[in-house]
Phi, psi and omega in degrees: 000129149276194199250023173168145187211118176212131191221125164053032178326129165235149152192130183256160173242076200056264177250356173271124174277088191280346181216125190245064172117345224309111171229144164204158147234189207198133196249175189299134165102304183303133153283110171270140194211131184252123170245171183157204245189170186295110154129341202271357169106007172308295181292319186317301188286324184298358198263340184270292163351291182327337222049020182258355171213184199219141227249146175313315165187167199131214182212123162219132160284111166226126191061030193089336228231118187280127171316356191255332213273313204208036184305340172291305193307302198309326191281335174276023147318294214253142146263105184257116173265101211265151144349302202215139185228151192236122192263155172262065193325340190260005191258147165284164182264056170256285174307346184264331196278281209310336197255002135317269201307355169311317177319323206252163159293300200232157180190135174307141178328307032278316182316306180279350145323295176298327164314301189331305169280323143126025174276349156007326174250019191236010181319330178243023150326124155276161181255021183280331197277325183313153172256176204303335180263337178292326219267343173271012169238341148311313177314295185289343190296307199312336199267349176271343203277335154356300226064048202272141156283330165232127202241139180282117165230106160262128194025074207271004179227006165318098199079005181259200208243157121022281171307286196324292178330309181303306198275023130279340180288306211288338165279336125346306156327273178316321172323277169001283193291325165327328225032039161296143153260121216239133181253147187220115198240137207199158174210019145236151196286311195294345189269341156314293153310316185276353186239340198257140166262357147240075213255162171259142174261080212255164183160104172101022191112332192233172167261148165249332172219172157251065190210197187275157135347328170283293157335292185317299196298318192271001155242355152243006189179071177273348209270138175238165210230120190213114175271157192195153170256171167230138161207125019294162165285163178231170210281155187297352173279329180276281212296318181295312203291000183304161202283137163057048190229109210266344166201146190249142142227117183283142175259139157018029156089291201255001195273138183216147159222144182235143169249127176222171123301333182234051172305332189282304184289316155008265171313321191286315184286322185325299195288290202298346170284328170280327161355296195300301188270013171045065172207155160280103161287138202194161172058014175326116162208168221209109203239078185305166173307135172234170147349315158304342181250344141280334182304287157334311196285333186255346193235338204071024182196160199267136212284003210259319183336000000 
């Protein structure tokens, strides 16, 4: 069984189509991931999962369970981490988890809650006091306070620095090893590749494909791009004949950048062609496909649009 079934979603906002057809599943366990752009029907459809809208038509499954049917069971499933959380500033977070866990049937400890999140010293915290990365990894604790099989982070690293950003990944993580089934809703590409084991590639409304990542790059955007200087230079011609090098452009006279398929063979024609021409290769660097360059490939416009 999966731990989610969406069959034909559709939910319209007057003439605007924010979920045009939507069908996936989501397997037990798994980190799922809806990428797309601002705009493209991501938060709709999990909110529509959530039991928070209500969808024009369609099927949705969760645990088995139909959403039109058994929405009191289904909500004590899920852990939802919304975009924007509105905090009670003046309670400490002690005082904010109990009175989440009021909600519920059953609810995680506080202690091991905070851990979880790696918030452990902050238990007698306002949360007016917190910074901007704290207060989103509170947001998912609160979304944890359940015990959920399945937990929601919509775009849960949106505005934060670097760090912060990382120490929601290591709580993904720890979910992982939990075998939570975890949906993630994101428009960076690095967070996609590191976190998911799967993404829908969503835009407009629609999904347009399904696989890991890996997959995704190796069916639309196999190809990596690796610049190098040669000096003395060689002729532009020396450079095309390099082993798997489907287009060439020269730079500043000694600077090339090549696009291949077989970079590891490449790289290898590189040192022999300076070799060949008693020149030196230098400044090598190598820029493999990422998603954003499926993104690109597939809808023609840039996930940042």
């Amino acid at each position: 069984m999966y731990a989610i079934e969406v069959k034909d979603l559709v939910k319209h906002y007057g003439d605007v189509k924010a979920v045009d057809g939507v069908s996936f599943e989501v397997a037990q366990g798994e980190v799922f991931g809806l990428l797309g752009p601002n705009g493209a029907g991501k938060t709709t459809t999990l909110e529509v999962i959530e039991t928070l809208r209500e969808a024009d038509s369609g099927t949705i499954l969760v645990e088995g369970l139909d959403i039109k049917k058994k929405q009191r069971a289904i909500k004590e499933l899920l852990g939802v981490q919304l975009q924007t959380t509105v905090f009670f500033d003046n309670l400490m977070m002690f005082e904010m988890i109990d009175l989440f866990a009021s909600f519920y049937k059953k609810s995680l400890p506080t202690d091991e809650l905070l851990a979880m999140v790696g918030l452990e010293d902050k238990n007698r915290a306002k949360l007016d006091e917190l910074s901007g990365g704290q207060q989103k990894r509170v947001s998912v604790a609160l979304a944890l306070v359940n015990d959920p099989t399945i937990v929601f982070l919509d775009e849960p690293t949106t505005g934060l620095d670097p760090q912060a950003r990382r120490n929601i990944w290591d709580v993904v993580d720890r979910l992982r090893e939990q075998d939570k089934t975890v949906v993630i809703t994101t428009h960076y590409i690095e967070e996609a590749e590191q976190l998911c084991d799967r993404v829908a590639i969503m835009d407009l409304g629609k999904i347009i494909d399904i696989a890991s990542p890996t997959e995704l790059i190796e069916r639309y955007a196999s190809e990596s791009s690796i610049s190098f200087r040669m000096q003395p230079a060689i002729e532009m011609d020396k450079v095309k004949a390099i082993t798997g090098v489907l287009k060439a452009e020269q730079r500043n006279h000694s600077d090339y950048t090549v696009t291949t398929d077989t970079p590891q063979d490449t790289l290898a024609g590189i040192f022999q062609a300076a070799y060949e021409n008693d020149a030196v290769a230098d400044e090598i660097a190598m820029r493999r496909a990422t998603l954003e360059d499926v993104f690109l490939k597939i809808t023609g416009r840039s996930l940042k649009e």
